[in-house]
C-alpha positions as CSV (number, residue, x, y, z in Angstrom):
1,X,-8.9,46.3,25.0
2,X,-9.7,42.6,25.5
3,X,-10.2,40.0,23.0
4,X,-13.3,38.9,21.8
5,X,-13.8,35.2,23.5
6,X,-13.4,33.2,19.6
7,X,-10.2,35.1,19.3
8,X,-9.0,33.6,23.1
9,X,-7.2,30.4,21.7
10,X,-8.2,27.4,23.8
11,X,-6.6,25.8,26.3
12,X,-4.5,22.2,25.3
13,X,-7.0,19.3,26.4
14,X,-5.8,16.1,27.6
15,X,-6.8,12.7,26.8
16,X,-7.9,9.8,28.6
17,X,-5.6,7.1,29.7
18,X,-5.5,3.5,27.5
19,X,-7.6,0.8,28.6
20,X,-5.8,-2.2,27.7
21,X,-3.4,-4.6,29.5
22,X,-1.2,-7.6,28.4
23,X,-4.4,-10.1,26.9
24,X,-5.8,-7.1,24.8
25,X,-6.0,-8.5,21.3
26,X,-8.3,-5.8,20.1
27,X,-7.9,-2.3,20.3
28,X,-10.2,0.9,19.6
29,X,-9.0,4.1,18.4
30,X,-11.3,6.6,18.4
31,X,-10.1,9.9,17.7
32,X,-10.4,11.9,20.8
33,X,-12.6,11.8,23.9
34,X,-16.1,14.6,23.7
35,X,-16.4,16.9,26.3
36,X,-18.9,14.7,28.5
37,X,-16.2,12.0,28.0
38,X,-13.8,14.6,29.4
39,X,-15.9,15.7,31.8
40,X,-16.8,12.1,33.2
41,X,-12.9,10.9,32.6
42,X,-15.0,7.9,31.1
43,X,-14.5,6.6,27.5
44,X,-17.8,7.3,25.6
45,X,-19.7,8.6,28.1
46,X,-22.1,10.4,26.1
47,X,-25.8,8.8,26.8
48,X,-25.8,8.6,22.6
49,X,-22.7,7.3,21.7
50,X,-23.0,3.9,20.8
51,X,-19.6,2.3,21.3
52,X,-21.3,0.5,24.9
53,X,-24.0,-1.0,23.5
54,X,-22.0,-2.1,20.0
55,X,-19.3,-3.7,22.4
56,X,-22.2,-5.3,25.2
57,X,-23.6,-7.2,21.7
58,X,-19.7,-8.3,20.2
59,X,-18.9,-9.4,23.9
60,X,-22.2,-10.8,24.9
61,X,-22.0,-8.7,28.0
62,X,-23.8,-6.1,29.3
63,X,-21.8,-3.8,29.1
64,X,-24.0,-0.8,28.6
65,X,-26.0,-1.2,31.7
66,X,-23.2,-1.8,34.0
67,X,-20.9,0.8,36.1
68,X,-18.1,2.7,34.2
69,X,-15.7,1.0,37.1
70,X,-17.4,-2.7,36.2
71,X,-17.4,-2.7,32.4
72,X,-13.6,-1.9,32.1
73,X,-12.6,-5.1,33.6
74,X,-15.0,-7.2,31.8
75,X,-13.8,-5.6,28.4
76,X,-10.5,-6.4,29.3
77,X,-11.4,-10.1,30.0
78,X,-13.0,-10.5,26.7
79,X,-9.6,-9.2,25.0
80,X,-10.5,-6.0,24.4
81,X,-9.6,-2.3,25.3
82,X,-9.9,1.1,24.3
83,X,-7.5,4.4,23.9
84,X,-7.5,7.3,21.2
85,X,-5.6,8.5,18.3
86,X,-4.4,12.0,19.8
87,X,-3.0,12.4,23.4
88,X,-3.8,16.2,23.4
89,X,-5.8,18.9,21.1
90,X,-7.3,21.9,21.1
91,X,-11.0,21.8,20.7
92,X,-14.0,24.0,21.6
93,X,-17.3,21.4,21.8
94,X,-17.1,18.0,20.9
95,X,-16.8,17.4,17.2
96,X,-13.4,15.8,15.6
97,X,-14.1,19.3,12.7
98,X,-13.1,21.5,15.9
99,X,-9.8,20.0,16.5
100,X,-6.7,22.3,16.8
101,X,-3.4,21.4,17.5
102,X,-3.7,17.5,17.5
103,X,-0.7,15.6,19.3
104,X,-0.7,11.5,18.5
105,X,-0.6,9.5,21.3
106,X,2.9,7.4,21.7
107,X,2.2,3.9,20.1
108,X,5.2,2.9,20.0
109,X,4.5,1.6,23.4
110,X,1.9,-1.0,22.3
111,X,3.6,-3.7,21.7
112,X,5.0,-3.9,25.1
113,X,2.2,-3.0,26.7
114,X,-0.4,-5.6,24.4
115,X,1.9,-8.5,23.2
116,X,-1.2,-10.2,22.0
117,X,-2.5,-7.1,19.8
118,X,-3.6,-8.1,16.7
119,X,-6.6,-6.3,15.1
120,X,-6.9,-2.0,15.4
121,X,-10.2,-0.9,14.9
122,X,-10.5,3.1,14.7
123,X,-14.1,4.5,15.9
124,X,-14.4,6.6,12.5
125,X,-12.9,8.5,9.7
126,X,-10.4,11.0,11.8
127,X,-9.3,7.8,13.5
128,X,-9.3,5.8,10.5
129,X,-6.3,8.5,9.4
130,X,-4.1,6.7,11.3
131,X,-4.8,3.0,9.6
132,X,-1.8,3.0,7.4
133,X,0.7,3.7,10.5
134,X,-0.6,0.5,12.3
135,X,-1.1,-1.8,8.8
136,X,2.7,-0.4,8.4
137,X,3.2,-2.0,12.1
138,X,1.7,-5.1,10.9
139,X,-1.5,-5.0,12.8
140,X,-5.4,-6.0,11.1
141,X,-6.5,-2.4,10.8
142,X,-10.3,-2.0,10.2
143,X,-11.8,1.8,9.7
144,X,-15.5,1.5,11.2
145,X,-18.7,3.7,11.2
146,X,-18.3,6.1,14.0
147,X,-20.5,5.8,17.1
148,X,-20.6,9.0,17.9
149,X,-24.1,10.9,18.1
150,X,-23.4,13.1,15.7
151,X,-23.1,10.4,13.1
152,X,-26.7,9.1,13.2
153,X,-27.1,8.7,9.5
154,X,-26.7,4.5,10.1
155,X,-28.9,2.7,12.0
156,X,-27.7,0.6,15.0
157,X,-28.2,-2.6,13.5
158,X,-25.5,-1.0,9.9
159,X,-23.1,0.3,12.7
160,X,-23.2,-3.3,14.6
161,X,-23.1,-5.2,11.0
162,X,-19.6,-3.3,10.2
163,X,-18.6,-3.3,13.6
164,X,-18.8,-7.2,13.8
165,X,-15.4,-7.2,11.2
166,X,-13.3,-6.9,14.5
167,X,-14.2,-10.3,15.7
168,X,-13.0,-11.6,11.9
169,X,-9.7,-12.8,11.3
C-alpha cells in the first residue's frame, strides 16, 4: 500500500545563488526563495512581491521594469545585492510557515566575498531570526516588513517608509 501524497516527505529544495560582489555594502536576506522564484531562478520573481519596486525607489532606478539579467548589474552598481537566510529546506508552496528542514546558508564567507558590507537588512520576520548572528558579526542589522504578497497588511508607501532605514547610517 502506497502512502497518501501529505505523508510523501518532500524533496530538499535548493536556493538561489548570492547576488553580491566586492562593492556590495548592503545586503538582503530574505528567508528563502517562493516557488515562482524557484521556478524562474530569479530573486522575487513573484508579479506581487515588492522587493523590485521598493529597491527601483531606494536606487532611483528602474529596476522593476527592466530584465531580470539588466537589474542585477545595476543593483550591484548602486552597492547593493541580494541572497537568503537558508541554502536548502523543505517546503510544499511558498510560505516561510511550510518550511521543513532549514539549512543556513554559509556566511562565513561574506566578508571575503563583500569587504565593504556594512548594513544586513532581512526581508521579514523568519529572516530577521538571524539578526543577532550578523549584529554578533558587527554588521548594521535592520529587520524590515516583508515584501512578500502574502504580507499585504502594509501599504507600499509603510513598506517603503521602513524600508528606507537601509540607506541610514
Amino acid at each position: 500500500m502506497s502512502k497518501p501524497a501529505s505523508a510523501i516527505p518532500s524533496a530538499p529544495l535548493t536556493g538561489l545563488a548570492p547576488v553580491v560582489d566586492a562593492g556590495t555594502r548592503i545586503l538582503v536576506l530574505g528567508s528563502f526563495p517562493g516557488a515562482a522564484s524557484l521556478a524562474a531562478q530569479q530573486y522575487y520573481a513573484h508579479p506581487r512581491n515588492l522587493l523590485w519596486p521598493i529597491l527601483s525607489a531606494l536606487t532611483g532606478e528602474p529596476l522593476a521594469q527592466l530584465p531580470y539579467d539588466e537589474r542585477l548589474p545595476r543593483l550591484l552598481a548602486h552597492g547593493f545585492g541580494l541572497w537568503d537566510v537558508l541554502g536548502a529546506c523543505e517546503r510544499e508552496g511558498s510560505l516561510d510557515s511550510a518550511i521543513r528542514q532549514p539549512a543556513a546558508n554559509d556566511f562565513a564567507r561574506l566578508r571575503e566575498l563583500c569587504p565593504l558590507l556594512e548594513t544586513v537588512g532581512f526581508n521579514g520576520q523568519t529572516s530577521g531570526k538571524f539578526a543577532p548572528q550578523f549584529d554578533a558579526a558587527g554588521y548594521r542589522t535592520v529587520v524590515l516588513p516583508s515584501t512578500s504578497p502574502a504580507h499585504a497588511a502594509m501599504t507600499f508607501e509603510h513598506k517603503l517608509t521602513s524600508w528606507r532605514r537601509l540607506l541610514a547610517g
